[in-house]
GUVEXVO-969287 format. One record per residue (C-alpha): chain; y negated, z, x. Coordinates in steps of 0.02 Angstrom, whole numbers, always signed. Example, Ala and Ser with C-alpha at 12.3 -4.5 7.8 and 13.67 -1.06 7.14 Angstrom:
GUVEXVO-969287
+----+--------+--------+--------+
: ch :      y :      z :      x :
+----+--------+--------+--------+
:  A :   +225 :   +390 :   +615 :
:  A :    +53 :   +357 :   +684 :
+----+--------+--------+--------+
//
This chain:
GUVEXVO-969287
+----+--------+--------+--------+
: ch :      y :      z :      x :
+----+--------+--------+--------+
:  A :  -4936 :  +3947 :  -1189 :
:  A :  -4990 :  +3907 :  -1355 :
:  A :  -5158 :  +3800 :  -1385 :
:  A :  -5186 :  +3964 :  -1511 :
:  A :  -5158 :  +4095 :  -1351 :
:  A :  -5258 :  +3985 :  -1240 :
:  A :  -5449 :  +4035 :  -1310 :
:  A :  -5409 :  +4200 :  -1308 :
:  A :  -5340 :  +4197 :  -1123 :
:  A :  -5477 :  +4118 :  -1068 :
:  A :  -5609 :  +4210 :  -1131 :
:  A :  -5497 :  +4390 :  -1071 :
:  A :  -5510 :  +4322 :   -881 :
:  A :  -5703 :  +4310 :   -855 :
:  A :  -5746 :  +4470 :   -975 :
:  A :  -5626 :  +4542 :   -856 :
:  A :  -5702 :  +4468 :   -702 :
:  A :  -5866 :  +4528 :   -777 :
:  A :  -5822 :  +4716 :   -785 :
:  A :  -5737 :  +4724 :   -610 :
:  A :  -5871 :  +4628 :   -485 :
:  A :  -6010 :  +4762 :   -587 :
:  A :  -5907 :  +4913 :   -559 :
:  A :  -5903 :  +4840 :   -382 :
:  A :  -6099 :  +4813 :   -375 :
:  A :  -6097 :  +4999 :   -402 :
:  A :  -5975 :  +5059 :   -278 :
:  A :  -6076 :  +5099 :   -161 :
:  A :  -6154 :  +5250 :   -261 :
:  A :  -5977 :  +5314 :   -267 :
:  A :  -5968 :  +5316 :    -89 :
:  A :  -6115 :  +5401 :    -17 :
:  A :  -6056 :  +5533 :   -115 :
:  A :  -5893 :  +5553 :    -44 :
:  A :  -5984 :  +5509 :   +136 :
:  A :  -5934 :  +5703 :   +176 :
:  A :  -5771 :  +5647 :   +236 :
:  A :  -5739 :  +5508 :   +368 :
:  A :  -5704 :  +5328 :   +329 :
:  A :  -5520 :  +5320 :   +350 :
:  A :  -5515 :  +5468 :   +252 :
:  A :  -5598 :  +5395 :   +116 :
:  A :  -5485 :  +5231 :   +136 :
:  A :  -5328 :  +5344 :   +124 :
:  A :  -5369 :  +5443 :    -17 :
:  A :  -5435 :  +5290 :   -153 :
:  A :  -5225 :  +5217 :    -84 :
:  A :  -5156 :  +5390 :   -113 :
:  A :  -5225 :  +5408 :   -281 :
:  A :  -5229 :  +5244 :   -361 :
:  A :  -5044 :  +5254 :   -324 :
:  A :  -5022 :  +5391 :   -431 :
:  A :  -5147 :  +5351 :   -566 :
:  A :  -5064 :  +5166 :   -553 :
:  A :  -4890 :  +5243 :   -568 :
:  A :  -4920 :  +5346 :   -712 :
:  A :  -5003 :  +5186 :   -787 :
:  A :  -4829 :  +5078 :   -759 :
:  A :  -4739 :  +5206 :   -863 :
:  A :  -4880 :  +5234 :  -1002 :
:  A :  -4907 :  +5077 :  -1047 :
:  A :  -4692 :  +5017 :  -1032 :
:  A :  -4731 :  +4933 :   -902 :
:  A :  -4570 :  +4956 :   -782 :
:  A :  -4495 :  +4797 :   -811 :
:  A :  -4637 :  +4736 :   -730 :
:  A :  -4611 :  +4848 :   -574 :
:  A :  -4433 :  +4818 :   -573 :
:  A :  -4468 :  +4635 :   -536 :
:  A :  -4592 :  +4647 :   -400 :
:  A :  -4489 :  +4771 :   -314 :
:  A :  -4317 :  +4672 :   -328 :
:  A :  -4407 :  +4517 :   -240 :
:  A :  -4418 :  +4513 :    -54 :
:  A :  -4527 :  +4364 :    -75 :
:  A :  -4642 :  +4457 :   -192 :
:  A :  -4641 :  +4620 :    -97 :
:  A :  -4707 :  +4520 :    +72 :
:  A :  -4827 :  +4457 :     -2 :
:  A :  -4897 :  +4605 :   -101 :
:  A :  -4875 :  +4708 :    +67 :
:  A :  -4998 :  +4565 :   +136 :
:  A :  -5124 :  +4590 :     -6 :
:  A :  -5116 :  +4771 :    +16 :
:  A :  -5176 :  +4737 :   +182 :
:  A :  -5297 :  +4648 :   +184 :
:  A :  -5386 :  +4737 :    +19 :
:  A :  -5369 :  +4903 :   +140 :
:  A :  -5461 :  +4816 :   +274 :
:  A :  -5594 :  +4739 :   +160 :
:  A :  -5596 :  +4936 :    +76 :
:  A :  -5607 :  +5036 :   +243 :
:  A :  -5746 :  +4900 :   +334 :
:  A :  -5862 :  +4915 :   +190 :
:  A :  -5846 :  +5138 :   +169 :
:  A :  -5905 :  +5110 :   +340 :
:  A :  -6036 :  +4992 :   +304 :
:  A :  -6115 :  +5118 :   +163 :
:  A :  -6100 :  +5276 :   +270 :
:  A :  -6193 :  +5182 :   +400 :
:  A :  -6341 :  +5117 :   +346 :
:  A :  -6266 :  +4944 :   +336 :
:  A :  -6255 :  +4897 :   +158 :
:  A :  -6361 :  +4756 :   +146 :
:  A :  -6258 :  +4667 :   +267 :
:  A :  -6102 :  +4713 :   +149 :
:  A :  -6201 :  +4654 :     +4 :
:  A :  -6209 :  +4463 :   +126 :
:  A :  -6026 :  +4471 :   +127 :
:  A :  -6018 :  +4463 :    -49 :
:  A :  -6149 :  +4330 :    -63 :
:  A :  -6050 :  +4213 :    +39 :
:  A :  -5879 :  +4256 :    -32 :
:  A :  -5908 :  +4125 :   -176 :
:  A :  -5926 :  +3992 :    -53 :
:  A :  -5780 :  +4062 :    +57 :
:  A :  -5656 :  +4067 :    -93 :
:  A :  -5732 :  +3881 :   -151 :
:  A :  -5650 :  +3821 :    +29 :
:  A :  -5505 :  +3928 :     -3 :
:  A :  -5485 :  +3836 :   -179 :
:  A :  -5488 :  +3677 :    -96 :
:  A :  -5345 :  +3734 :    +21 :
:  A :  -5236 :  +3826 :    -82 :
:  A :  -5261 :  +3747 :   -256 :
:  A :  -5315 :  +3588 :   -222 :
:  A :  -5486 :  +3613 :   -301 :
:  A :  -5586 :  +3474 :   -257 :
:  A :  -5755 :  +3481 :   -167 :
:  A :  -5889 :  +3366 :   -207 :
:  A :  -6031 :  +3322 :   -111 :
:  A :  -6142 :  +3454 :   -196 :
:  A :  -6016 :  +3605 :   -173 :
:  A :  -6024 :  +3566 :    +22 :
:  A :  -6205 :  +3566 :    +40 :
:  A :  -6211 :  +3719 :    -31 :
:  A :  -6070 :  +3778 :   +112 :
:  A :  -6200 :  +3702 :   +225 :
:  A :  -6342 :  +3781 :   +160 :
:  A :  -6271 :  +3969 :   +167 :
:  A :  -6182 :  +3938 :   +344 :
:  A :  -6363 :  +3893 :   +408 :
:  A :  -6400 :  +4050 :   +341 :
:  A :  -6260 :  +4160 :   +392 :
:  A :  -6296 :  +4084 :   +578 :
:  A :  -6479 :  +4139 :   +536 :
:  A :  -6455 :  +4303 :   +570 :
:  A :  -6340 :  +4261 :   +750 :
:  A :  -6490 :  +4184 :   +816 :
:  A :  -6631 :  +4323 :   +773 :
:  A :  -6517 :  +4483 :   +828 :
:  A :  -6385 :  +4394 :   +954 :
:  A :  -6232 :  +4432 :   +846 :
:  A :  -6142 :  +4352 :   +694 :
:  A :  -6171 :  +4469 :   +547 :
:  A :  -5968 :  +4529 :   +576 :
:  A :  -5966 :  +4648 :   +402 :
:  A :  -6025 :  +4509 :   +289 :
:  A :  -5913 :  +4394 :   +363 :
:  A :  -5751 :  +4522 :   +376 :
:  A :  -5786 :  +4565 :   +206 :
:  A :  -5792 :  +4397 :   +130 :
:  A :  -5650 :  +4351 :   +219 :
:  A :  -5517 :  +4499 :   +187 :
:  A :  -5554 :  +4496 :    -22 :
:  A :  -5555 :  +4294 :    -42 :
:  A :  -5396 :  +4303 :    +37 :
:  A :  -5334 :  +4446 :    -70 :
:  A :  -5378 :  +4331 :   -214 :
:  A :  -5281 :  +4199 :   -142 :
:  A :  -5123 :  +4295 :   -123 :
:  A :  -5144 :  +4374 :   -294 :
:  A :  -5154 :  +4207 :   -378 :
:  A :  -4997 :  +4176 :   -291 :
:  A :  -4873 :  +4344 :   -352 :
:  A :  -4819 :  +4338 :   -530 :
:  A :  -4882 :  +4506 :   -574 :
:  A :  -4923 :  +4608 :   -677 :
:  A :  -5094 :  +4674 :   -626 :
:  A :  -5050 :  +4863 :   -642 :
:  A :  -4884 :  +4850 :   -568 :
:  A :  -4956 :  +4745 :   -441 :
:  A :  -5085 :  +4864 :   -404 :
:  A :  -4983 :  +4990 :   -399 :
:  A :  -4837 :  +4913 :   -265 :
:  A :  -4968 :  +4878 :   -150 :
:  A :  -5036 :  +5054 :   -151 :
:  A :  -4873 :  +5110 :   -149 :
:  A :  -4851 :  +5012 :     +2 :
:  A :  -4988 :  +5109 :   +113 :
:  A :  -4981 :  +5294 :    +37 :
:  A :  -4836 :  +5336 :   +169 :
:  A :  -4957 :  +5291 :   +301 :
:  A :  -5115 :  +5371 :   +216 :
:  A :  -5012 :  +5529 :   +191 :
:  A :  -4962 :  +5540 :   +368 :
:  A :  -5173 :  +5507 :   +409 :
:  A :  -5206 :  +5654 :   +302 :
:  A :  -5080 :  +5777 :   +353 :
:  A :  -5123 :  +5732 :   +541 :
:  A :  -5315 :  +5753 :   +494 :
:  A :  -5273 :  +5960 :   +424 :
:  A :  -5149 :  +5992 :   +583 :
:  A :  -5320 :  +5948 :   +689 :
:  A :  -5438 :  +6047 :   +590 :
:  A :  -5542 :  +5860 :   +513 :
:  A :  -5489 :  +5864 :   +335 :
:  A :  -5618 :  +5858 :   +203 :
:  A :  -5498 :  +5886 :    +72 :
:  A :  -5456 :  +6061 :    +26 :
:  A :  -5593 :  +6143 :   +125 :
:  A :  -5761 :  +6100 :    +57 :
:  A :  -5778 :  +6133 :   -105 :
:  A :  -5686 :  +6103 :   -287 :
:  A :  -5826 :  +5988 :   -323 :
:  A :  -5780 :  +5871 :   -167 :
:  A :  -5620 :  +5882 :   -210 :
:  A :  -5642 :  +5797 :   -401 :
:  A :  -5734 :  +5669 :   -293 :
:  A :  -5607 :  +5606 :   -178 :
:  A :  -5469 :  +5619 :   -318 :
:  A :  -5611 :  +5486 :   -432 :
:  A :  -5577 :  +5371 :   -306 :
:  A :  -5417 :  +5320 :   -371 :
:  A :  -5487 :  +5303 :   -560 :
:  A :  -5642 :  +5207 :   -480 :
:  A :  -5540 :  +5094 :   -375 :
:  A :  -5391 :  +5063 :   -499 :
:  A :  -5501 :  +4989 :   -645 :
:  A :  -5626 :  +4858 :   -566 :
:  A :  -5447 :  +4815 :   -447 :
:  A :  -5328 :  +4778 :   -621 :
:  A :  -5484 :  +4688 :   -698 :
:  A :  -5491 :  +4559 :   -547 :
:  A :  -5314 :  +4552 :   -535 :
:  A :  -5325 :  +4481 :   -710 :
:  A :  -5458 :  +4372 :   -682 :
:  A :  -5373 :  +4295 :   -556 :
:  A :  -5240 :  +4242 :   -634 :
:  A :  -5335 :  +4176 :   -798 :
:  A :  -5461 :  +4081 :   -740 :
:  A :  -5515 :  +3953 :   -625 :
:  A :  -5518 :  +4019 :   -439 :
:  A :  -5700 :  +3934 :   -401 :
:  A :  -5766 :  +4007 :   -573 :
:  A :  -5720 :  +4165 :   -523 :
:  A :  -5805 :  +4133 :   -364 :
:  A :  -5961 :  +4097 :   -457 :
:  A :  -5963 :  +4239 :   -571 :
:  A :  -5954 :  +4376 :   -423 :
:  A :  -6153 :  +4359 :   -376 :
:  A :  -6182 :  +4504 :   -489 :
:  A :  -6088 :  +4621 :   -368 :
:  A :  -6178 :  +4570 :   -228 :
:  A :  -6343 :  +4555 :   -321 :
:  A :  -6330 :  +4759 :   -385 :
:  A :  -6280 :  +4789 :   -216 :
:  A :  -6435 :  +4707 :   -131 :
:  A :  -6545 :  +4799 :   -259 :
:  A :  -6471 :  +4973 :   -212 :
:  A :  -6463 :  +4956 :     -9 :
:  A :  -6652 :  +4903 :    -38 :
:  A :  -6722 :  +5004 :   -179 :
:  A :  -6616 :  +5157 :   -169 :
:  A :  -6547 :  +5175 :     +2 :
:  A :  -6703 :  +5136 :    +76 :
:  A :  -6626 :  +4985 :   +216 :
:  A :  -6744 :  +4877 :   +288 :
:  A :  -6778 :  +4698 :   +248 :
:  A :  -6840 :  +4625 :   +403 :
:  A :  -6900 :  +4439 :   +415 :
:  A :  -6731 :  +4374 :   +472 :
:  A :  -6646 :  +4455 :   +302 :
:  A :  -6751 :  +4363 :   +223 :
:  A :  -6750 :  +4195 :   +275 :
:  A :  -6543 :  +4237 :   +278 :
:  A :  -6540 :  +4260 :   +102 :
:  A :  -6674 :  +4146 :    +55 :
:  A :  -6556 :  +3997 :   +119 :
:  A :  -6386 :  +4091 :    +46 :
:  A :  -6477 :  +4099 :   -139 :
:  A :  -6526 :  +3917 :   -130 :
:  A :  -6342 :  +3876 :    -67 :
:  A :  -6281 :  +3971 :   -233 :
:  A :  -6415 :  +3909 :   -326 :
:  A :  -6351 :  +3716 :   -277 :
:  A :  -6178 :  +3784 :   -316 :
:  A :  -6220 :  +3861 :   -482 :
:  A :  -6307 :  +3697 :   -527 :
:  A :  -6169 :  +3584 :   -491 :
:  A :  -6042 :  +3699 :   -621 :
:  A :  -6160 :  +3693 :   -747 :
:  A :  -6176 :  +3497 :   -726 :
:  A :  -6001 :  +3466 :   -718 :
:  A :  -5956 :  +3605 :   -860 :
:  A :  -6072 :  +3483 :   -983 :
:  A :  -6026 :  +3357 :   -914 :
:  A :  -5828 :  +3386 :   -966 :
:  A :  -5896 :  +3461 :  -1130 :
:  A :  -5969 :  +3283 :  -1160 :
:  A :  -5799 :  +3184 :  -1138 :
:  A :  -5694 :  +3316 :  -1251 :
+----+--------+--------+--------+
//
């Protein structure tokens, strides 16, 4: 890469990063919507049709060289059947999570992922930790274990949902691909099972689509527009900038999150939540101090 590309690149990964984690902060108004049909459901349908809206993408935009490439590698299609994976889990826990009153928690998980994806820096990509970055793990694991001591129970969606995407990250930072046709082999990946769901959900009488209403229909179909854009965007992002950066620019999904489960879905913010997140915004607050610090810090010797 050219020191003339480089600017450029750079500043393409965190506007992209930007758009996807608010789309994301947003999600969850997509989803009570579609709450008419059953989690799994839900889950197949965003694979099933981010698939197709991926596939017509790969051939729109010349893109099959691309594909061609990911598919012909064994190595590459292991791994992007992994990340398909573990994206579906971290898709299908948090559907549930909306649709049952447990958003807030969800909106946890994506407090903590910065801090889960810092450790997973340090493993994967040799990112060093200084002193400062693990106090701030300390902090917001005193906080996460907050919430096991006041209700008898580790907060299991925050923690499953951190977990599944900062390892998605991970394994996207790893594959060579091109976001689209990335996005679209790992989609590709689950729609035989999501099909098979689906059909086995009208044989038994439990499928939304196709017998509610036109309306609910256009719904389910958005899925695949509103989960293909925000997905390509991180892909991007994750492959143009700094893993822990990108780990520090994702509080505004979780922050738009914790405003809707609160202000528009009406949750309740007990006593524990609060002390919780008062100790996870200090640990991000320490974490978000030390970047800045060391980002003028570098500044200063260049």
């Amino acid at each position: 890469m050219s020191s003339t590309e480089k600017p450029a690149l750079v500043g393409a990964g965190p506007l992209a990063g930007l758009g996807a984690f608010v789309i994301w902060g947003t999600f969850g108004l997509y989803f009570k919507l579609v709450g008419f049909a059953g989690p799994l459901e839900i889950l197949s349908h965003r694979i099933v049709w981010s698939a197709a809206l991926t596939l017509v993408l790969v051939f729109a935009l010349g893109k099959r060289k691309q594909l061609w490439a990911l598919i012909s590698s064994s190595r590459t299609l292991g791994l992007l059947f992994l990340s398909s994976l573990l994206v579906a889990g971290n898709w299908v826990i948090y559907i549930w999570a909306i649709n049952s009153g447990n958003a807030l928690e969800a909106s946890l998980g994506y407090y903590i992922m910065p801090l889960v994806m810092l450790i997973l820096g340090r493993i994967f990509f040799g990112e060093k930790l200084n002193r400062i970055q693990m106090l701030s793990v300390a902090i917001c694991t005193v906080g996460v274990l907050n919430l096991l001591v006041f209700y008898g129970h580790l907060p299991w969606i925050a923690l499953s949902l951190s977990t599944l995407f900062a390892f998605y990250g991970v394994i996207r930072k790893f594959v060579p691909a091109d976001p689209i046709a990335g996005l679209f082999v790992e989609c590709a990946l689950l729609t035989p099972a999501s099909l098979i769901y689906l059909v086995w959900l009208q044989r038994h009488g439990e499928l939304a689509f196709g017998n509610i209403g036109i309306e609910q229909d256009a719904l389910l179909i958005g899925l695949g527009i509103c989960t293909t854009i925000p997905l390509v965007l991180f892909a991007f992002a994750a492959r143009n900038m700094k893993f822990s950066a990108l780990g520090l620019m994702q509080y505004l999904n979780p922050t738009i999150q914790f405003i809707i489960a609160v202000m528009v879905f009406g949750e309740a913010f007990t006593t524990a939540h609060m002390v919780t997140y008062t100790l996870v915004w200090i640990g991000l607050g320490v974490y978000s101090w030390d970047n800045l610090r060391t980002a003028r810090q570098n500044r200063r010797k260049s």
